[in-house]
C-alpha positions in Angstrom: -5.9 -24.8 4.8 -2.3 -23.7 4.4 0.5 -26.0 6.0 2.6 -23.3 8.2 5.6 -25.8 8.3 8.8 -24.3 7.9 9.3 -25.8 4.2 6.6 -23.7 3.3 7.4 -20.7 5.3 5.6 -17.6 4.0 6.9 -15.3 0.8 8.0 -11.5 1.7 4.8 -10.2 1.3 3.7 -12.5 3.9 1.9 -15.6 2.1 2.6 -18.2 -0.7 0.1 -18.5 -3.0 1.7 -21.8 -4.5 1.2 -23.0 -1.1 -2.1 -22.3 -1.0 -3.0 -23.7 -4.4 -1.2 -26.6 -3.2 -2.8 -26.7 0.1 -6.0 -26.7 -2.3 -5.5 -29.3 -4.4 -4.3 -31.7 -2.0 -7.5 -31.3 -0.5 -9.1 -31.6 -3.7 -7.3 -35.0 -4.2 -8.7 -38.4 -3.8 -8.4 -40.3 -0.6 -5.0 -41.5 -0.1 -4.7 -45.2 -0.8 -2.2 -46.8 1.4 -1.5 -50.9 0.7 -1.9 -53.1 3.8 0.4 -55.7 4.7 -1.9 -58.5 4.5 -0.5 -60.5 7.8 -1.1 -56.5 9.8 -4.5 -56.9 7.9 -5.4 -60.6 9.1 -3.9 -59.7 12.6 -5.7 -56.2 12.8 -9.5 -57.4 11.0 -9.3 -61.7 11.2 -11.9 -63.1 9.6 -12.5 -60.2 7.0 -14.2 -61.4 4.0 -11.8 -62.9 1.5 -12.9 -61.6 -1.5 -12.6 -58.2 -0.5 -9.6 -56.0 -0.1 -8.6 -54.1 2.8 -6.7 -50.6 2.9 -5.1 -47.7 4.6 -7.0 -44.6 3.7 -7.0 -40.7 4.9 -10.6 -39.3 5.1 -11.1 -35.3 4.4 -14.5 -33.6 4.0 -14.4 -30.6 1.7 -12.9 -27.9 3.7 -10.4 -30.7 5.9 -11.9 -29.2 9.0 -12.6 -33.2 9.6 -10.1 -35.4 9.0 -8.4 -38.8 10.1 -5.9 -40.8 8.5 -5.2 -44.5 8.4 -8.0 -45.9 8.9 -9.1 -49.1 7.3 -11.4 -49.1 4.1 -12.3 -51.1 1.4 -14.2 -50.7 -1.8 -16.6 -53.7 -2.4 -17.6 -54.7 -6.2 -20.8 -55.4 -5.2 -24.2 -55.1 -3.0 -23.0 -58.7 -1.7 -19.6 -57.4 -1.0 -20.8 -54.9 1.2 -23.2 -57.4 2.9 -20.3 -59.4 3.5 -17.9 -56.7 4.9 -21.0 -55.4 7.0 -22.1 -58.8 8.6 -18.1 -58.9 9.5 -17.8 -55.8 11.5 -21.1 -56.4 13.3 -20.0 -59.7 14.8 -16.7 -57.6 15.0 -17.3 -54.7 16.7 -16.8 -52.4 14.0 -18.7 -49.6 12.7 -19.2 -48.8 8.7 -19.2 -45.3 7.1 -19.8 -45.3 3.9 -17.5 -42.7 1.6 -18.6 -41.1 -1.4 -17.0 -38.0 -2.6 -16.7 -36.6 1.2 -18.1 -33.7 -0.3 -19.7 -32.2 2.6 -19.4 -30.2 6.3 -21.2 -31.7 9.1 -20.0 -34.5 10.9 -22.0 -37.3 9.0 -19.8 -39.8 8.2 -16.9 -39.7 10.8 -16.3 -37.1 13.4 -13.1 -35.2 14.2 -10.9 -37.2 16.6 -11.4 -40.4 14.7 -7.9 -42.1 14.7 -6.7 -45.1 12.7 -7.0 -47.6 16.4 -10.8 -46.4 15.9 -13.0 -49.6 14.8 -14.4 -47.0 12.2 -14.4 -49.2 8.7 -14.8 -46.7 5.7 -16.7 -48.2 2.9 -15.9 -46.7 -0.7 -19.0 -46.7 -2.9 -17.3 -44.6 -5.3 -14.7 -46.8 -6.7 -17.0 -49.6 -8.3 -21.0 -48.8 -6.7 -22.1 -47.0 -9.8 -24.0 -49.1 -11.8 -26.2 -47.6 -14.6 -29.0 -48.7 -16.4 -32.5 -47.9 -17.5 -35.0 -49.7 -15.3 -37.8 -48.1 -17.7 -38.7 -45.7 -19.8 -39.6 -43.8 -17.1 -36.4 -44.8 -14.6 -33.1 -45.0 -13.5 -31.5 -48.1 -11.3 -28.3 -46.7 -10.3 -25.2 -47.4 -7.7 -25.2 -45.1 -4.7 -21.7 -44.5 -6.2 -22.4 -43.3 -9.5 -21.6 -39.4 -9.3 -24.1 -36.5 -10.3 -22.5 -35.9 -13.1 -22.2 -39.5 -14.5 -25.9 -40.0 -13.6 -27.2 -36.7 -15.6 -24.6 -37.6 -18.3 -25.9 -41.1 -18.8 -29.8 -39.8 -18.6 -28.9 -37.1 -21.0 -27.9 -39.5 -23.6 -31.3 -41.2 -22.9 -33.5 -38.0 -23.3 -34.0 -37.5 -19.8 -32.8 -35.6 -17.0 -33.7 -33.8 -14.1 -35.4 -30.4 -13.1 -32.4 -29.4 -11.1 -29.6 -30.4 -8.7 -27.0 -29.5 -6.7 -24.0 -27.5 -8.6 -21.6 -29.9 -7.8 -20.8 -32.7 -10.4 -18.6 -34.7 -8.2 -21.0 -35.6 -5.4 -22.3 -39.7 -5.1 -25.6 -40.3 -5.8 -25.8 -42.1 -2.3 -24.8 -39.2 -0.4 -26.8 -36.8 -2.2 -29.7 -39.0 -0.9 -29.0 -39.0 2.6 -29.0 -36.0 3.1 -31.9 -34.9 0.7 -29.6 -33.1 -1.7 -31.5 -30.1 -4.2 -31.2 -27.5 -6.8 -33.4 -24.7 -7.3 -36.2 -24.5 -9.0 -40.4 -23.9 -8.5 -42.7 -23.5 -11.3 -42.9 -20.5 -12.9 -45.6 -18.4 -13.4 -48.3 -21.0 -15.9 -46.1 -23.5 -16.1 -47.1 -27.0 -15.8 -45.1 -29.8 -13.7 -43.8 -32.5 -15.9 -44.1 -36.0 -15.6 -41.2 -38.1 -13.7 -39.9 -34.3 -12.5 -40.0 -32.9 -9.1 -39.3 -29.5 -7.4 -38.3 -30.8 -4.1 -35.5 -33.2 -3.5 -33.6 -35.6 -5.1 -34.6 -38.2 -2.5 -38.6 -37.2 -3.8 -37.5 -39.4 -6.9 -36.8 -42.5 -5.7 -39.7 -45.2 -6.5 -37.2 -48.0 -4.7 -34.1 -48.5 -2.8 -31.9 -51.5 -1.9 -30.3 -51.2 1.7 -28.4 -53.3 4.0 -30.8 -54.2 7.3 -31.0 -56.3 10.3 -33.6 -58.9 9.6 -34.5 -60.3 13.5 -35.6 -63.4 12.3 -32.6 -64.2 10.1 -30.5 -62.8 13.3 -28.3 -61.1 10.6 -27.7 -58.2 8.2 -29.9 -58.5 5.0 -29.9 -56.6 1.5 -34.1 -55.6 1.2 -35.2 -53.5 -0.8 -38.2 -51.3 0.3 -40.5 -49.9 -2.5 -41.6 -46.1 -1.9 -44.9 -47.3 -0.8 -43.7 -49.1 2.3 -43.8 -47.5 5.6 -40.0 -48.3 6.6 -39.1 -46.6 3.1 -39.9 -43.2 4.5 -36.9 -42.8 6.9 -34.5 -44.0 4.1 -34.9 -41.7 1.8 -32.8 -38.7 4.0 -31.1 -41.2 6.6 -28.5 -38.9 7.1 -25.5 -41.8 7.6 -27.4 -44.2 9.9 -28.3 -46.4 7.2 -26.1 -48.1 3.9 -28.3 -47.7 0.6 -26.4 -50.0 -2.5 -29.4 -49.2 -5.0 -31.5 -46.9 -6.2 -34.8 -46.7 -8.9 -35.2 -43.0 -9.9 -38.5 -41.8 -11.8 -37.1 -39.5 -14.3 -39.0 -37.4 -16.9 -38.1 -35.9 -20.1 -34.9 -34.0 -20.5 -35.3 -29.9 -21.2 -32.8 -27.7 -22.5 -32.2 -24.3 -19.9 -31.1 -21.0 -20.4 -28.6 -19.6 -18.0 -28.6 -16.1 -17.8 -26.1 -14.4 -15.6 -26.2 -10.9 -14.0 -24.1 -8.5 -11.8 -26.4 -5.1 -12.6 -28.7 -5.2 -9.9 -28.3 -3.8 -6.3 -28.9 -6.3 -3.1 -31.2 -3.3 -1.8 -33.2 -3.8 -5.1 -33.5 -7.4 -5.8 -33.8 -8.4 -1.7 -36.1 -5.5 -1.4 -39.3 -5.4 0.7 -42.6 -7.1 -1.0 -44.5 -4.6 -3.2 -41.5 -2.4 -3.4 -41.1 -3.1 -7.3 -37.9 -2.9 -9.7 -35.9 -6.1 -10.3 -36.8 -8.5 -7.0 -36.2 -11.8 -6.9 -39.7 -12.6 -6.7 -40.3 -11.2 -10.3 -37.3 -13.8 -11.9 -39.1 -16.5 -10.3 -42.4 -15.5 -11.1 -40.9 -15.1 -14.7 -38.8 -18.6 -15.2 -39.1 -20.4 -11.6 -35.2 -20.7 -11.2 -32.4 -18.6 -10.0 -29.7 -18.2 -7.5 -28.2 -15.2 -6.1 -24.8 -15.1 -4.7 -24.0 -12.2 -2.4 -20.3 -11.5 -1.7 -19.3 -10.2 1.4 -19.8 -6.6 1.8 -20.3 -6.0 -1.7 -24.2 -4.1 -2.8 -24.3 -6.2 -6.2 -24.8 -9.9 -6.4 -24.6 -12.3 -9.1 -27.6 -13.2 -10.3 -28.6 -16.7 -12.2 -31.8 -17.4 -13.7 -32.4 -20.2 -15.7 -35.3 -20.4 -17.8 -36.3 -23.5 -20.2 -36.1 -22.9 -23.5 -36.7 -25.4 -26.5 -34.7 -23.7 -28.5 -31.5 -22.2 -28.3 -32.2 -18.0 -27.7 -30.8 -15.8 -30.1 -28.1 -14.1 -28.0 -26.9 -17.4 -26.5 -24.4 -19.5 -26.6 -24.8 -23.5 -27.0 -23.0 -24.7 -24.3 -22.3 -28.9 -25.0 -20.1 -29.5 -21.7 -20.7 -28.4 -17.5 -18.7 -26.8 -15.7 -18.8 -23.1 -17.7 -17.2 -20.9 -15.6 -13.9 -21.5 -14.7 -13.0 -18.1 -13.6 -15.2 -19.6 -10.2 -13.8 -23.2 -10.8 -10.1 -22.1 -10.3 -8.6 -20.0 -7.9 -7.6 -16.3 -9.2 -4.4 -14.7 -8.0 -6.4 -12.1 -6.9 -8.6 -14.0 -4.9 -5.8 -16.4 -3.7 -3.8 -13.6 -2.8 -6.0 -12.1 -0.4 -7.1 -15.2 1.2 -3.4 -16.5 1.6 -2.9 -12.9 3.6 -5.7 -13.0 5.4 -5.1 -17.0 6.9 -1.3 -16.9 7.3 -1.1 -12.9 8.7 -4.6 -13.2 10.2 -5.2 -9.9 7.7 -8.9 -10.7 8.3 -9.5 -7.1 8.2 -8.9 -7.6 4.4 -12.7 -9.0 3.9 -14.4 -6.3 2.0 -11.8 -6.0 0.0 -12.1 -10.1 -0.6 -16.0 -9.4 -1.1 -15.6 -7.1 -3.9 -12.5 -8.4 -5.8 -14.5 -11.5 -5.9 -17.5 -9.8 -7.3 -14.9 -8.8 -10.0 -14.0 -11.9 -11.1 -17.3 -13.1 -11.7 -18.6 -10.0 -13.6 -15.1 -10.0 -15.5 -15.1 -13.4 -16.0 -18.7 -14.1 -17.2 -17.5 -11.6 -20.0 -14.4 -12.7 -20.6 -15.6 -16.5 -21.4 -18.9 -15.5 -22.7 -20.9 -17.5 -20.1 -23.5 -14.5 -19.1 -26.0 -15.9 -21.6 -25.1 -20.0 -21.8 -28.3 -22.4 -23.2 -27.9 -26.4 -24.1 -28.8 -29.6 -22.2 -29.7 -29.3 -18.4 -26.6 -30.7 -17.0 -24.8 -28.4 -18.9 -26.3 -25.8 -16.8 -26.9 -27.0 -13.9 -23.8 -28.4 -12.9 -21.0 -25.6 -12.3 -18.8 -26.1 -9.7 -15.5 -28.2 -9.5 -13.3 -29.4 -6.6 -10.9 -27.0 -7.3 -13.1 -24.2 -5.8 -12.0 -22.3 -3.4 -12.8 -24.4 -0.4 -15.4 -22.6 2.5 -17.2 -23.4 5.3 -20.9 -22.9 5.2 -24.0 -23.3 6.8 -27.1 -24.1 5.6 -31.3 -23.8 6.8 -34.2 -24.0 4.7 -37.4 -21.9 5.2 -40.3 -23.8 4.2 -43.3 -21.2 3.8 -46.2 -19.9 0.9 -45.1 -19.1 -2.0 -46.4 -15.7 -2.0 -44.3 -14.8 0.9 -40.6 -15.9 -0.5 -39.6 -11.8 -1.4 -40.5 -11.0 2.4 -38.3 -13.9 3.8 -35.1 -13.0 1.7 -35.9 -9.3 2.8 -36.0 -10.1 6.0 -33.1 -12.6 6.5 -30.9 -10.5 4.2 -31.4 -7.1 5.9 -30.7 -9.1 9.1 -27.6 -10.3 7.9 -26.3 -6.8 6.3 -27.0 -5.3 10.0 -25.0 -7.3 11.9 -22.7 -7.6 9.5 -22.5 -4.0 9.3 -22.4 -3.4 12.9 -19.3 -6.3 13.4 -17.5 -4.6 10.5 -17.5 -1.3 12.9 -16.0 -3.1 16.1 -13.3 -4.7 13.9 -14.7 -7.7 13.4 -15.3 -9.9 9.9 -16.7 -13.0 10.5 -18.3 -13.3 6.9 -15.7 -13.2 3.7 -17.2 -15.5 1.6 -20.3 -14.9 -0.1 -24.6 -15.5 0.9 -26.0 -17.8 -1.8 -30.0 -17.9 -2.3 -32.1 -21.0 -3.8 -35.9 -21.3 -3.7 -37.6 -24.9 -4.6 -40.0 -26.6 -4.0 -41.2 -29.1 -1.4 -41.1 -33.2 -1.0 -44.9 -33.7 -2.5 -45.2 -37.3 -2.4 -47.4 -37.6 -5.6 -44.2 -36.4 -7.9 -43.1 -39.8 -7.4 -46.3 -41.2 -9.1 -46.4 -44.2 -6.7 -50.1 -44.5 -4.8 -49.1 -44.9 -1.6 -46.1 -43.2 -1.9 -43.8 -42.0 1.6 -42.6 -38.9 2.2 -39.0 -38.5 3.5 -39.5 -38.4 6.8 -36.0 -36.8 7.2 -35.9 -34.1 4.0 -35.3 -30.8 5.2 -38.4 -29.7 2.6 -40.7 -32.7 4.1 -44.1 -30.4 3.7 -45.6 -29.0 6.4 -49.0 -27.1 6.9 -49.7 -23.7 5.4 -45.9 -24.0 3.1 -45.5 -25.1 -0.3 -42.1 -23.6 -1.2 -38.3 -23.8 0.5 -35.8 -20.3 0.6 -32.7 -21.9 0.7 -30.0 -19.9 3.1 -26.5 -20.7 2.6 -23.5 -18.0 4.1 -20.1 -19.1 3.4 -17.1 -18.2 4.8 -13.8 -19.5 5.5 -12.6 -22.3 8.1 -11.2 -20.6 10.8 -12.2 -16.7 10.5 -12.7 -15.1 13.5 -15.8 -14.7 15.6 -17.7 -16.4 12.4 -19.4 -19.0 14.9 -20.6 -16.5 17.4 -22.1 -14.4 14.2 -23.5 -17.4 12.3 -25.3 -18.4 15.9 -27.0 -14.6 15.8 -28.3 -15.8 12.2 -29.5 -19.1 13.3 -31.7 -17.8 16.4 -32.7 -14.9 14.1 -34.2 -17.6 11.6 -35.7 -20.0 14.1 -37.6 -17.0 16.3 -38.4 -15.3 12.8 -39.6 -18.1 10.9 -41.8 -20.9 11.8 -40.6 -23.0 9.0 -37.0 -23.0 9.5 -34.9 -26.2 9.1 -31.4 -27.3 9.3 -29.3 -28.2 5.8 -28.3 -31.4 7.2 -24.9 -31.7 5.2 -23.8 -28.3 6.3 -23.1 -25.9 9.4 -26.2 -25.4 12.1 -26.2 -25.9 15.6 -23.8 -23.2 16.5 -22.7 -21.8 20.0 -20.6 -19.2 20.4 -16.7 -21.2 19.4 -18.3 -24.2 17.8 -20.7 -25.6 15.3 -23.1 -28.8 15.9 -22.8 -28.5 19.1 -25.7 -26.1 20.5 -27.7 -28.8 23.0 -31.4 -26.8 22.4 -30.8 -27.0 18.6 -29.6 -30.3 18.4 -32.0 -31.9 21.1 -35.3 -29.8 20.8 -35.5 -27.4 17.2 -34.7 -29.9 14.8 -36.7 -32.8 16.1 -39.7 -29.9 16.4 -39.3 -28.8 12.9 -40.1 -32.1 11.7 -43.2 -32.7 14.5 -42.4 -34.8 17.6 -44.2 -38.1 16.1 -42.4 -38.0 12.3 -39.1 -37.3 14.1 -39.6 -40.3 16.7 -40.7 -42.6 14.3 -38.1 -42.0 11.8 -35.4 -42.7 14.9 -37.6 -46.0 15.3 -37.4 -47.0 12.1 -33.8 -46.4 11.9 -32.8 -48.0 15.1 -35.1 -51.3 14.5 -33.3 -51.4 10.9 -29.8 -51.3 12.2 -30.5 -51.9 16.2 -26.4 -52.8 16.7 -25.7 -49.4 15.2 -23.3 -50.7 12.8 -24.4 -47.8 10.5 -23.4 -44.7 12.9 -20.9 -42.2 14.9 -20.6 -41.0 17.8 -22.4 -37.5 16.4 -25.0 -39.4 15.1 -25.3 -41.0 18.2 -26.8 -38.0 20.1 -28.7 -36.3 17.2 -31.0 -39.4 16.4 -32.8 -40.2 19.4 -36.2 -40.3 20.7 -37.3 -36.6 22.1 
């Protein structure tokens, strides 16, 4: 993250915190656009489709652990644009990834080492995908470019919204999708669902979705679109990259307006304790209101604490909130924080995590008092979404446990104490592999009836497809940052501790899993035998079928994705 050239050399106390920022924002940047000659274009991609433009473009995923520059891209208007640009690199040779906001970890859309003589053709759905309009009163049709924000912003104005979704405002609607994006949320204690709502993913909502496919009797790529009660539509709903959606239909429901109450008062041994312990456990907040997320700094006892509850009207002690994005002590890098990280990455000060931990536990509980944002109430998206891209950019990894309700307090209990040993125990050998923070979601599952389609598919691929004897997911997220020592060998302990502990356990797909003991997405008996068993030999296999006869040339696909979705 920070460029150790000699023009940015560090400061006497051994770090420059404008180059950090810097370092930061750059990444926060979009893409850069480089102009193609157009006789290097003709002579590098003949034959491309006229109508649409080639470019030079740098890719980056968020923390720019990823990364390849000049490779070509383009940014079609239209489904039939993309059509066109994907019939090309088929007869071509070429693959397509599409590009959203590259707001993710894993190696979905291009893996590292992908140079600009790869025939790797980035497709920007950002730029002009995003199409909005009310297919009903009860749905969306949207562009798979159309961010989260812009999607929530334009329901909003239409009465509608969603139960929740993922904190970041910036991500495409079209990767969200693919890789069954959520928020957090179950139903409280006697609280009834809502029509055109769900508590599992965002890809639950979809009643339709327009895709590029092989058709074998056309002998070409086709636009299709598959309705959610078609078999095929089941493996597009997560495809993780190995397909190109253009179009969605979302059911929607009426909007609500949340209150967002945030907390730093209660101690990690209190609200992760055991089940029947009592005091202030998560368990009671979602019994009482059905949402919250905990963030758990590094080495620090108290977390930060959310917990939205729905509220008609605006509480008493709250504050009416008309905009997202409320806490921009979180949003924008402190000098305290930025201090301490540019020490620890330039003078490998990694010793320096606690101390990270805990000043960053006092920006939050200074900061939600300083801008009045402990006790915020309004519109859902004003709420829900609360993160920027100028965050402090960290690695993380990701699993979600899918068990009973009832037994959510004992799984945090079990997975945090696990995590505070061994964190405790690598602390005393000198070793911090964790300075970010853990954070906590709960929500529900993919029930196929919340799309109110008979008939309906689930997603075959969604990390909280249900399974027998489970109706709720505990979200585990630990965040650190890119390169910290020994954090792959620790974050390996954690993922065999949560696949021998719990039955339920599945991979985040956008984020870090399949660890060894240097590297990430990359252990062979993850990759090749617990992930296609979590979702059950035959749903796994026939989801590979289905994408495969769909896109049999592999247009739509890395070399990553290459050996993850295969037959087992």
């Amino acid at each position: 993250m920070v460029d150790h050239s000699p023009n940015n050399s560090p400061s006497t106390d051994g770090w420059s915190r404008r180059g950090f920022l810097r370092s930061a924002a750059a990444l926060a940047a979009v893409p850069v656009l480089l102009a193609a000659d157009p006789a290097v274009a003709a002579a590098e991609l003949p034959g491309f489709p006229a109508e649409v433009v080639p470019y030079r473009s740098a890719y980056r995923n968020w923390v720019g652990e990823i990364t390849a520059d000049g490779l070509w891209a383009c940014a079609p208007a239209d489904a039939g644009q993309v059509l066109a640009v994907v019939d090309w690199a088929w007869r071509n040779g070429w693959r397509v990834r599409a590009r959203g906001s590259s707001h993710g970890w894993s190696p979905l859309t291009i893996t590292e080492g992908t140079g600009a003589g790869d025939r790797v053709l980035l497709v920007d759905t950002a730029s002009r995908l995003t199409g909005l309009s009310l297919d009903s009163d009860a749905a969306v049709r949207a562009g798979t470019g159309v961010t989260l924000e812009a999607l929530l912003t334009f329901l909003e104005g239409h009465g509608l919204g969603l139960t929740a979704a993922p904190a970041p405002g910036d991500l495409t609607l079209g990767g969200a999708l693919a890789i069954d994006a959520h928020g957090t949320a179950v139903p409280a204690d006697g609280e009834e669902p809502v029509p055109g709502h769900t508590y599992g993913s965002l890809s639950n909502l979809v009643l339709s979705l327009t895709a590029v496919v092989w058709d074998g009797s056309a002998g070409a790529y086709v636009l299709r679109t598959f309705r959610r009660d078609e078999a095929d539509c089941a493996a597009l709903l997560t495809h993780l990259g190995r397909a190109l959606v253009t179009e969605v239909v979302l059911r929607v429901g009426a909007n609500s307006s949340l209150r967002c109450v945030s907390r730093t008062d209660i101690p990690a041994a209190e609200l992760f304790a055991a089940p029947g312990s009592g005091g202030r456990t998560l368990d009671g907040f979602l019994r009482r209101s059905g949402r919250v997320e905990a963030i758990w700094f590094a080495f620090t006892e108290y977390p930060w604490l959310k917990e939205w509850t729905v509220a008609p009207v605006r509480p008493l002690t709250s504050r009416h909130v008309t905009s997202p994005y409320n806490y921009p002590f979180s949003d924008n890098v402190p000098t305290v924080v930025a201090d301490l990280v540019g020490r620890m990455v330039s003078d490998a000060a990694w010793y320096l995590a606690p101390v990270l931990g805990n000043a960053q536990l006092d920006v939050a509980a200074l900061g939600l008092a300083a801008t009045l944002s402990s006790d915020i109430w309004g519109a859902s998206k004003n709420t829900l979404l609360y993160i920027r891209p100028t965050t402090l950019r960290v690695g993380a990894n990701g699993y979600a446990v899918l068990t009973r309700r009832a037994e959510v307090q004992r799984v945090v209990h079990e997975f945090t104490s696990f995590y505070r040993e061994r964190l405790t125990a690598y602390a005393a050998s000198g070793r911090f592999p964790v300075n970010g923070s853990v954070e906590i979601r709960v929500t529900g599952l993919d029930e196929a009836s919340d799309a109110g389609v008979a008939g309906a598919q689930v997603p075959s691929l969604s990390a909280v497809r249900p399974r027998e004897g489970a109706d709720t997911a505990v979200w585990l997220d630990v965040l650190t940052l890119p390169g910290t020592p020994h954090a792959e060998a620790f974050l390996r302990e954690l993922e065999g501790f949560l696949f021998e502990r719990f039955e339920g356990t599945r991979v985040e797909w956008s984020k870090g899993w399949g660890y060894t003991e240097s590297g990430v997405w990359s252990d062979e008996e993850v990759l090749g035998t617990r992930i296609p068993e979590s979702f059950g030999g035959a749903v796994w296999d026939a989801a590979v079928d289905t994408l495969d006869r769909l896109d049999p040339h592999r247009v739509f696909g890395n070399g990553f994705l290459d050996g993850v979705l295969v037959r087992r």
